[in-house]
KOLDODREN-177243 format. One line per field, with one value per residue (C-alpha): chain; residue number from 1; x, y, z. Coordinates in nm, 2 decimals. Each point is the difference from the previous one (the first is absolute). Layout:
chain	[A/...] $
resi	[NUM/...] $
east	[X/...] $
north	[Y/...] $
up	[Z/...] $
This chain:
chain	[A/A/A/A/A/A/A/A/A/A/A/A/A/A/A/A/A/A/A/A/A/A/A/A/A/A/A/A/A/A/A/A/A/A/A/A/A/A/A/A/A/A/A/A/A/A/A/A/A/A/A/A/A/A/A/A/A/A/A/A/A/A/A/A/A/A/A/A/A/A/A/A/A/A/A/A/A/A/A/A/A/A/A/A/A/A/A/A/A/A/A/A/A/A/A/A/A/A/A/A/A/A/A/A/A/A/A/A/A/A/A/A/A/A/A/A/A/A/A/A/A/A/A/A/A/A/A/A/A/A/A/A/A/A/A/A/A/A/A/A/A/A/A/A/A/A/A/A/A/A/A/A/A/A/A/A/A/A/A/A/A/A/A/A/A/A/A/A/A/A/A/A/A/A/A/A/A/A/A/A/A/A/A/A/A/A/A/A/A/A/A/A/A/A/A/A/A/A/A/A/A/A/A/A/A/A/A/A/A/A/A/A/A/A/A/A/A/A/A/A/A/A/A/A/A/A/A/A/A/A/A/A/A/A/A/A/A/A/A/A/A/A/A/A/A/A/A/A/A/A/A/A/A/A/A/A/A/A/A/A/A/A/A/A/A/A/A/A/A/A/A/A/A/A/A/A/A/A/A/A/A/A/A/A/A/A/A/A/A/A/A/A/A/A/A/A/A/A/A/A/A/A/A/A/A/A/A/A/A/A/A/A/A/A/A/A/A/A/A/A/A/A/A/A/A/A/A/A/A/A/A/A/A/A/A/A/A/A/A/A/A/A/A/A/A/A/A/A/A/A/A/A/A/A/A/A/A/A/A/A/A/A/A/A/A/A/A/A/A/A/A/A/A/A/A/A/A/A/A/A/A/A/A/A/A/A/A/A/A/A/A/A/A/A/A/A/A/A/A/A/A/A/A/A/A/A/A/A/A/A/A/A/A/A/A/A/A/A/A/A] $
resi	[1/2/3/4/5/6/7/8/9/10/11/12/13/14/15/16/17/18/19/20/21/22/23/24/25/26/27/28/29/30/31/32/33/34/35/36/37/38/39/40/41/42/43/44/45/46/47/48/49/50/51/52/53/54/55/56/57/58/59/60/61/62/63/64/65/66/67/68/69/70/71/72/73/74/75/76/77/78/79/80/81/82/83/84/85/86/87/88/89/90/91/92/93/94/95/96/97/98/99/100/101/102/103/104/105/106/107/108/109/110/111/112/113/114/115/116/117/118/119/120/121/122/123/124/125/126/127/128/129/130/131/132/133/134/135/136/137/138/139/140/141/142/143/144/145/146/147/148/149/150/151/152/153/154/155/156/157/158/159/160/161/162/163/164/165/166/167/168/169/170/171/172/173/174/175/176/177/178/179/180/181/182/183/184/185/186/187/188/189/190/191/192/193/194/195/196/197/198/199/200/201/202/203/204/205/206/207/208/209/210/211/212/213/214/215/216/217/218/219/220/221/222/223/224/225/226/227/228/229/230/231/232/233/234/235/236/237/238/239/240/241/242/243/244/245/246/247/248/249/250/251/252/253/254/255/256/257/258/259/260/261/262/263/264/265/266/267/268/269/270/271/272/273/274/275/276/277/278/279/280/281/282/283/284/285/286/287/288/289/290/291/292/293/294/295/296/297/298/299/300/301/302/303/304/305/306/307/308/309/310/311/312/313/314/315/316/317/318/319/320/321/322/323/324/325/326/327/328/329/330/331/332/333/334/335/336/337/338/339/340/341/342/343/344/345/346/347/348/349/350/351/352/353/354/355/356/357/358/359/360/361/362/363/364/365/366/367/368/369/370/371/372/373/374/375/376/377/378/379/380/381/382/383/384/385/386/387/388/389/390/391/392/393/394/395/396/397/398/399/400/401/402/403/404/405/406/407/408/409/410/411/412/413/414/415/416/417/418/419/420] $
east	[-2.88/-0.05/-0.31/-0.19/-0.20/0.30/0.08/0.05/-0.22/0.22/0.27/-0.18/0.01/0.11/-0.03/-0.26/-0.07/-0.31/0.12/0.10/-0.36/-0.18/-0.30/-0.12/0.10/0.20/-0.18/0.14/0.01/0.25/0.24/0.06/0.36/0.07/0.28/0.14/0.14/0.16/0.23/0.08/0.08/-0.23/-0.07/-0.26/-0.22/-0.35/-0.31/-0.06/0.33/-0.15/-0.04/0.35/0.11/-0.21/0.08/-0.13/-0.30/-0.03/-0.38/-0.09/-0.31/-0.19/-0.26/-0.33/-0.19/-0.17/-0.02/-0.37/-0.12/-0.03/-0.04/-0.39/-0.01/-0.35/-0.09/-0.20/-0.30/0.22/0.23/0.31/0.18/0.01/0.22/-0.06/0.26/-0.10/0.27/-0.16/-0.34/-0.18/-0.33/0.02/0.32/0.13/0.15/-0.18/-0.32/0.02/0.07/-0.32/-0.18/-0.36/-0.13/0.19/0.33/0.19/0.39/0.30/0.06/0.24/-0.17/0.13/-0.12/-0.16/-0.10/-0.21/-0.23/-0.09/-0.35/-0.25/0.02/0.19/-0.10/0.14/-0.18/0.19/-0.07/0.02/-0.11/-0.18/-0.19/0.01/0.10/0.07/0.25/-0.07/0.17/0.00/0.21/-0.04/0.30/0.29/0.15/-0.31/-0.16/-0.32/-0.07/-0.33/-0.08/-0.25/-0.09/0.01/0.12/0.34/0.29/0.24/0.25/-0.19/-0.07/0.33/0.13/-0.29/0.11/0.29/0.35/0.35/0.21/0.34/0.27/-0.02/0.41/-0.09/-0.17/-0.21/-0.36/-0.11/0.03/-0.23/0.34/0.06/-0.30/0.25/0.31/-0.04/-0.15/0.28/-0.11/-0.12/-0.19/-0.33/-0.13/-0.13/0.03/0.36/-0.02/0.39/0.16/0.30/0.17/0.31/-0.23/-0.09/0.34/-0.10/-0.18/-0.12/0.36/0.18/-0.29/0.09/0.40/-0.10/-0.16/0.26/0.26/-0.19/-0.09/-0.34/-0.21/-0.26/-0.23/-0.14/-0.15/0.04/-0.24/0.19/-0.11/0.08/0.21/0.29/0.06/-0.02/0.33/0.17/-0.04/0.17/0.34/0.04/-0.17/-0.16/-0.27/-0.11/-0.33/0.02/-0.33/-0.17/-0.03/-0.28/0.16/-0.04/0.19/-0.14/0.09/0.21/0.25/0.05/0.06/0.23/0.23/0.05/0.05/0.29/0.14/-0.18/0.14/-0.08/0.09/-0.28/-0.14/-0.01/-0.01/-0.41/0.09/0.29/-0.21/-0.24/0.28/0.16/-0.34/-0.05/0.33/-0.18/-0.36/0.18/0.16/-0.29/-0.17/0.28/-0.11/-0.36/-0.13/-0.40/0.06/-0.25/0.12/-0.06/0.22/0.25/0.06/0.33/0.11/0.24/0.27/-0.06/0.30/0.26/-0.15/0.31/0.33/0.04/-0.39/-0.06/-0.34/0.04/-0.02/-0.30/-0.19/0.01/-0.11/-0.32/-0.04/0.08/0.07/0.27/0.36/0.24/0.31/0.31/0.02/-0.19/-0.26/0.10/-0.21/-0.06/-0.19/-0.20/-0.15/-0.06/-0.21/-0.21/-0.08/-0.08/-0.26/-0.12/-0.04/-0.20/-0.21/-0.06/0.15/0.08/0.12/0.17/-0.14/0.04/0.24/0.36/0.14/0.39/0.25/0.36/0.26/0.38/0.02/-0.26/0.10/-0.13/-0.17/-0.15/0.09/0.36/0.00/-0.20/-0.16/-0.05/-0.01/0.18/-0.16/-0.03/0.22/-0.13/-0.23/-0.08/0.06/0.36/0.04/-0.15/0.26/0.31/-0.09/0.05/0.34/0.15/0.16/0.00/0.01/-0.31/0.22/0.22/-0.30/-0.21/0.39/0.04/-0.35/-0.03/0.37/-0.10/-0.38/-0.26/-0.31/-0.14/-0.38/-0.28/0.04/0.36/0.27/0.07/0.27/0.06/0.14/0.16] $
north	[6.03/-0.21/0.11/-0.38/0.19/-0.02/-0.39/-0.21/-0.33/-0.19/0.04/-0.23/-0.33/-0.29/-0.37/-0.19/-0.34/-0.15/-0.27/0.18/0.13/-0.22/-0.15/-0.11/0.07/-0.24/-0.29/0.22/0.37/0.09/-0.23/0.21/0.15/0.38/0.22/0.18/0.35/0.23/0.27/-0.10/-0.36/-0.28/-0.36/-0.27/-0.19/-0.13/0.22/-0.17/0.14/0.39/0.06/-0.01/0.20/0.34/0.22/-0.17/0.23/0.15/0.06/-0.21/0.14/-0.22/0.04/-0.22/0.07/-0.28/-0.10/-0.03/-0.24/0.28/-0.17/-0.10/-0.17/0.03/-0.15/0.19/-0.20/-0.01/-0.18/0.29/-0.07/0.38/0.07/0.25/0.09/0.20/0.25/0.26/0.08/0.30/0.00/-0.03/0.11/-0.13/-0.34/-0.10/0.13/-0.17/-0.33/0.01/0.12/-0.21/-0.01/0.26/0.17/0.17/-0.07/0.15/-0.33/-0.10/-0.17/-0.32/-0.03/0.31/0.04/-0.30/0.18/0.34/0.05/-0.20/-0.23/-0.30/-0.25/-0.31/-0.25/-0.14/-0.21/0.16/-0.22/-0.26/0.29/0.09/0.37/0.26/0.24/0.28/0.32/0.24/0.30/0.31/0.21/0.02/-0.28/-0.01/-0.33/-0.04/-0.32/-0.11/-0.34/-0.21/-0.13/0.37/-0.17/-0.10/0.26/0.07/-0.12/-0.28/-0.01/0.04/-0.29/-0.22/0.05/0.23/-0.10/0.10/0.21/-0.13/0.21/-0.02/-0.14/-0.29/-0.10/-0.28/-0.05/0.05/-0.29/-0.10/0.01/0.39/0.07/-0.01/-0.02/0.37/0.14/0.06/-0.12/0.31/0.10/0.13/0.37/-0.10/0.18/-0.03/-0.15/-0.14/-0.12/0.18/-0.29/0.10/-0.15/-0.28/-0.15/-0.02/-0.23/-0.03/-0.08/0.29/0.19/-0.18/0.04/0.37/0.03/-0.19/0.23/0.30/0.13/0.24/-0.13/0.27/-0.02/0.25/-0.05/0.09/-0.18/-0.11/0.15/-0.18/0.27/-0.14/-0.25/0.34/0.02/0.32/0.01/0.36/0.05/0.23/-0.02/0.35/-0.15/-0.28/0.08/-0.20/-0.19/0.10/-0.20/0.02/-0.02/0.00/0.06/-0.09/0.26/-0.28/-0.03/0.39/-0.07/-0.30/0.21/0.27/-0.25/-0.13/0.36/0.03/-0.30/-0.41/-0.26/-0.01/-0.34/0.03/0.30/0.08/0.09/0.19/0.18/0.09/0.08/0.24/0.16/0.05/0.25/0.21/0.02/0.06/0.30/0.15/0.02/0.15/0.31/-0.06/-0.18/0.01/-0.23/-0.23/-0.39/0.03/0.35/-0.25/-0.21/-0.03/0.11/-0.19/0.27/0.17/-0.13/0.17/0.34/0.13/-0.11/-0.05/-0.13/0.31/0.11/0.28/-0.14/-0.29/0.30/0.18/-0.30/-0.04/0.38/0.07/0.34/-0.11/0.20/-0.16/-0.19/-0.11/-0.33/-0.32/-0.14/-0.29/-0.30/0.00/0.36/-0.15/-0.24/0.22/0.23/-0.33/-0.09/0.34/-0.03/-0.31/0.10/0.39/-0.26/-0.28/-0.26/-0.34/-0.03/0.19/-0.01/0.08/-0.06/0.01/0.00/0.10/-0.14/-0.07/-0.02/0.10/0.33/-0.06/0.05/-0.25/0.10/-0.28/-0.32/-0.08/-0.40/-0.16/-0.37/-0.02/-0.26/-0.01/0.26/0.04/0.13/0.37/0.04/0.24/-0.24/-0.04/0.36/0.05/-0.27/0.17/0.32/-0.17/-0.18/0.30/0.04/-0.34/-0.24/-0.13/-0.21/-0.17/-0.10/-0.14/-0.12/-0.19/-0.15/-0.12/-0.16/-0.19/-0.16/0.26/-0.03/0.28/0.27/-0.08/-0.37/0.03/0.07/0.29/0.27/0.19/0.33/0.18] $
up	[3.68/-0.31/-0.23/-0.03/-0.24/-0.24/0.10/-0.30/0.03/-0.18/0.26/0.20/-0.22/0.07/-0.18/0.24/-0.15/-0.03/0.24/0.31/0.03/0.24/-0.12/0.34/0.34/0.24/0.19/0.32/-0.07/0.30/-0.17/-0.29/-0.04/0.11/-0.16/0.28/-0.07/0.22/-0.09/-0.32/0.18/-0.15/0.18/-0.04/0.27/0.03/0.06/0.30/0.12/-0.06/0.39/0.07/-0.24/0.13/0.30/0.36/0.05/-0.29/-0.23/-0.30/-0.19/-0.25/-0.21/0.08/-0.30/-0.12/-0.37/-0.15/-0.29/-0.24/-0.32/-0.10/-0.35/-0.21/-0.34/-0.24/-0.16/-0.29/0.15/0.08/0.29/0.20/0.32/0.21/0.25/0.29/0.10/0.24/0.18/-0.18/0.18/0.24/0.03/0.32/0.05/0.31/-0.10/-0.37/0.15/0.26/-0.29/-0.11/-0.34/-0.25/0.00/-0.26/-0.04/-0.20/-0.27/-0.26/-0.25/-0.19/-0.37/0.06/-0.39/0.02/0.27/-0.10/0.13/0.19/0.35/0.07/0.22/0.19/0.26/0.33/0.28/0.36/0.33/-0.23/-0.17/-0.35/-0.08/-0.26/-0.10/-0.30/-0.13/-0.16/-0.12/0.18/-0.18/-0.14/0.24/0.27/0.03/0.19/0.18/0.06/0.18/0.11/0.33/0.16/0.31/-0.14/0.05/-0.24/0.20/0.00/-0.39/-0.05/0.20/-0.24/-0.33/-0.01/-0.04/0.13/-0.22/0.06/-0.21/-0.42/-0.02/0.21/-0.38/0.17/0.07/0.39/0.22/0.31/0.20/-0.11/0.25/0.31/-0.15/-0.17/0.36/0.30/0.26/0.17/-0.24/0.13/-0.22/-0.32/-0.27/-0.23/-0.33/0.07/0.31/0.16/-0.03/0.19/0.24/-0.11/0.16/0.34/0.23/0.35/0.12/-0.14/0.13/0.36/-0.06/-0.07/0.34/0.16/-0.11/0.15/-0.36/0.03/-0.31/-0.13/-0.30/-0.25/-0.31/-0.41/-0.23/-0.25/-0.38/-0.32/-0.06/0.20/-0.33/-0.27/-0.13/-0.07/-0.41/-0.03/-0.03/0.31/0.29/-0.01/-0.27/0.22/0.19/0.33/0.12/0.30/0.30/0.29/0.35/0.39/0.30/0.34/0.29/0.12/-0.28/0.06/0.36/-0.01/-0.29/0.28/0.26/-0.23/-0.08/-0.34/-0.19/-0.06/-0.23/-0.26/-0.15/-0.35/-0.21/0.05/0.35/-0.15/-0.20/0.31/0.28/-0.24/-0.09/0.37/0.00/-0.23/0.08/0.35/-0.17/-0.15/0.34/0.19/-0.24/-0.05/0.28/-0.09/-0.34/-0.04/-0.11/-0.40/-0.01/0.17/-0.24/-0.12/-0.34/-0.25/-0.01/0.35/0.14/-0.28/0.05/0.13/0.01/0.42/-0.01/0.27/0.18/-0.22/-0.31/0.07/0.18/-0.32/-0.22/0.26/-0.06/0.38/0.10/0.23/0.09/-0.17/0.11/-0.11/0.24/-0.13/0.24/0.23/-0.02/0.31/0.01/-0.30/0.21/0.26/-0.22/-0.10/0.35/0.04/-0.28/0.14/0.32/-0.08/-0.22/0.24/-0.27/0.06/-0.38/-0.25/-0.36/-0.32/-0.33/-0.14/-0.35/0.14/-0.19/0.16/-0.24/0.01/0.16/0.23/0.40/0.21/0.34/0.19/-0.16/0.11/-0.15/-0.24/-0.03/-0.39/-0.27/-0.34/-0.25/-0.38/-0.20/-0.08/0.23/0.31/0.24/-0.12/0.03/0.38/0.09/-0.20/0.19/0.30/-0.04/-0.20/-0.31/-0.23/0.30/-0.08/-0.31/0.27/0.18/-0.30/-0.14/0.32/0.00/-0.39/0.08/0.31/-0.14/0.22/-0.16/-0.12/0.03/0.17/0.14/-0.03/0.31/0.18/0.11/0.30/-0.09/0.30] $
């Protein structure tokens, strides 16, 4: 099996002008175009079409994370502008709780012209329900931001909605429109907490949902809250220097159970989900040897997946420090998810959670995802890479060849591809 650690990001370039990113979305997202691509065969259609193009009775698993309007701007009574850009909930740390949360909470920020605020509070006022409010902070660490607001009624949620605004993605290079409020959500959305859609998903609409059903397609969501890590780009020359970002996720006991009723594997919408099915074959692993784990000691680690050449029990149940017998056969995914209903089950748990930071590149084994609903990716970046380990080898130039050559349109409002 290939080292990714020794991968060459430069390998992974291509020339993506400016104007084949999409600036805005469609007036009708299911008529965007999808790149078909099966066996090394490649075809075009209509997202619309999607349904007829996946196995009768097969699962489709999406991500229903919804995005939040992370971006508060203050001014300073001199005048500078500062941005602070909340990326994850620090206290308290989890996502339902932070949103239900009244008065103060504390967040994980990136600051924006972070020189021109060194100590002191900042402060903003907002309208909520015909009542005037306010919004201060103030620096709590090295990137901790506490929030403070004023009525103590008001959730953050709440304060949020007010006077925060959407962070759609930095190469769009244009301001945040009213219309980005629905266009950058799918439609299913309903867990808030990502800083950036999975916009994969952003394609469909109530009737492919309906075409789904009609075709006898099971559709089961989980959920990954998108970090602004998705949009880092790998600045090292091999891929072993890159530190992947950490993402927050949940499975519900019925995701587990509908990828056993469909013998362990789906189509995944959109490479979040990818990142979350694949986790599940590992945590799954860990607690075929060490069943008593608790969620945080299941979190998946960026390299646990190269451990060993075959990707065996063995080799994960060292990493978790198991003391396990080994074995030279690798794990099926379907005894993976065995061992998480299992868990589940001996802990009464309707939902799995707790975090990922695998990456897939070339030389990764997939073991639950058999086809992929994706968008066009930078050039350079992770995302490229999950989808080249998928179609093997350098097919991932015939498919971005084929898709420059016949006008798709490009990232996150762009068109899509089925990979199969």
């Amino acid at each position: 099996m290939q080292d990714p650690r020794s991968i060459h990001i430069a390998d992974y370039a291509y020339d993506l002008p400016d104007n084949r990113i999409a600036k805005h979305p469609l007036a009708r997202r299911d008529a965007s175009k999808l790149l078909v691509y099966r066996n090394g065969d490649i075809s075009e259609a209509h997202f619309a079409d999607l349904p007829d193009f996946l196995p009768a009775r097969s699962l489709v698993v999406m991500n229903n994370t919804r995005v939040i309007q992370a971006r508060l701007h203050f001014r300073k009574d001199t005048g500078a502008k500062i941005e602070v850009f909340c990326l994850e909930p620090a206290i308290p740390h989890d996502y339902a709780l932070m949103f239900t949360q009244t008065g103060s909470c504390t967040w994980h920020c990136l600051v924006g012209n972070s020189k021109k605020w060194k100590e002191g509070s900042l402060q903003l006022t907002f309208t909520h329900a015909g009542t005037e409010c306010s919004l201060q902070c103030e620096r709590a660490g090295a990137d901790l931001i506490r929030f403070t607001w004023s009525p103590l009624s008001l959730t953050w949620a709440e304060v949020l909605e007010a006077c925060g605004e959407l962070p759609i993605p930095p190469y769009l290079n244009r301001a945040t429109e009213a219309s980005d409020l629905t266009t950058y959500q799918t439609v299913y959305s309903k867990v808030k907490g990502s800083v950036a859609a999975p916009t994969a998903g952003l394609h469909f609409t109530p009737d492919v949902l309906a075409s789904l059903d009609a075709h006898g397609i099971e559709r089961a969501e989980l959920t990954l809250h998108v970090g602004a890590g998705t949009f880092k780009p790998v600045k090292s020359e091999e891929l072993r220097d890159h530190d992947m970002h950490t993402e927050w996720i949940a499975v519900p006991r019925t995701v587990v159970e509908a990828l056993l009723r469909h013998g362990g594997e789906c189509t995944a919408i959109g490479t979040t989900s990818v990142r979350t099915l694949e986790s599940l074959y590992y945590i799954g692993v860990k607690l075929m040897h060490a069943p008593d784990l608790n969620e945080e000691e299941l979190t998946v680690g960026q390299w646990e997946p190269y451990l060993s050449p075959d990707n065996s029990c063995a080799s994960i149940a060292v990493g978790c420090g198991a003391d396990a017998a080994p074995t030279e056969e690798p794990c099926s995914g379907l005894a993976a998810l065995r061992a998480i209903l299992a868990w589940m089950d001996a802990r009464g748990c309707d939902v799995l959670r707790t975090s990922t930071q695998i990456i897939i590149a070339p030389g990764y084994t997939y073991h639950i995802v058999r086809r992929i609903v994706t968008n066009f990716h930078q050039p350079q970046s992770t995302l490229l890479l999950l989808v080249s380990a998928f179609v093997g080898g350098d097919r991932w130039r015939d498919i971005y060849r084929y898709a420059l050559d016949h006008d798709f349109r490009f990232l996150s409002y762009g068109d899509s591809s089925l990979l199969m």
